[in-house]
N, C-alpha and C positions, 0 to 999 in steps of 0.2 A: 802671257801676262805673268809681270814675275809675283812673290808675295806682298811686296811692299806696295804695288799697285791696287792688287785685290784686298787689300784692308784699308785702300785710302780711298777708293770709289765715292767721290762724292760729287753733290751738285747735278751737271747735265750727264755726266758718265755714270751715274748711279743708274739713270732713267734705262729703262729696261721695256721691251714690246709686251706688251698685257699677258702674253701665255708663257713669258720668260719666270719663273719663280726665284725667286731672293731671299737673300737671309733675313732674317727677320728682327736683329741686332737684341735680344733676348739673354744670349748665351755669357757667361761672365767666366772666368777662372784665375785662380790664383792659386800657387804652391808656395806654402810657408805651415806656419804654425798654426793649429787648430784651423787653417782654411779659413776664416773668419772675415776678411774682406778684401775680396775681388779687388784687383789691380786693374784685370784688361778687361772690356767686352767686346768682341765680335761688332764691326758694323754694319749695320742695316743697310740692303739693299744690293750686297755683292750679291751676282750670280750663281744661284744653288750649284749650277756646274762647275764655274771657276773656285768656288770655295773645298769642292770634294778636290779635287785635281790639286789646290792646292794640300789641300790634306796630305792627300795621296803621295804627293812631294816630300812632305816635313815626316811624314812616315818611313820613307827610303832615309831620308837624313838618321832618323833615329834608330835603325836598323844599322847601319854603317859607324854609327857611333857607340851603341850598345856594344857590337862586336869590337870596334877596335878598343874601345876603353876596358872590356874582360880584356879580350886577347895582353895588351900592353899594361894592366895593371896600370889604368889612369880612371879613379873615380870621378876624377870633374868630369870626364866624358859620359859617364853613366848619367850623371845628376845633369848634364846637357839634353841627352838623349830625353830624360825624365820631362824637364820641362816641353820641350820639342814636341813630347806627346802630348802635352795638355791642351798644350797650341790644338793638335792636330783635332784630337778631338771634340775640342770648342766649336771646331770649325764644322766640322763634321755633324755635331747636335745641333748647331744654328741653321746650318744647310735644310738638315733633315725637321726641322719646325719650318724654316719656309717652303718646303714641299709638301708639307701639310695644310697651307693656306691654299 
């Protein structure tokens, strides 16, 4: 499942078997100034698994960009990587509340 799918899960593909755990579409994040008001939220209902894995995905991304935006002396690569993370981690805290339900 690539990212674009696992963030758009809606309708019958949302529906999930009762001991499957979902995110719980809670999680908001935004990178700007003072952080003041959320852009994106997480949506409700992806797959607590497919949301980690993607995580775990946009984390390799932001590993491979960090390093080559030091290595090449390219900041937008840093401040890609930066964003990349917020992502990741959205996904990651949304995940981890609907594994708590």
């Amino acid at each position: 499942m690539t990212f674009a799918q696992a963030l758009n899960l809606q309708g019958e593909n949302a529906m999930t078997p009762d001991d499957t755990k979902v995110t719980v579409g809670k999680t908001t994040f935004y990178q700007g100034e003072n952080q003041t008001h959320p852009l994106f939220r997480i949506e409700a209902g992806i797959p607590c698994q497919n949301a980690r894995e993607q995580a775990s995905e946009l984390m390799g991304y932001v590993r491979d960009l960090t390093i080559e935006g030091l290595m090449d002396d390219k900041p937008q690569l840093i401040w890609a990587s930066h964003y990349l993370s917020a992502l990741a981690k959205a996904l990651m805290d949304d995940a981890e509340l609907g594994m708590m339900h």
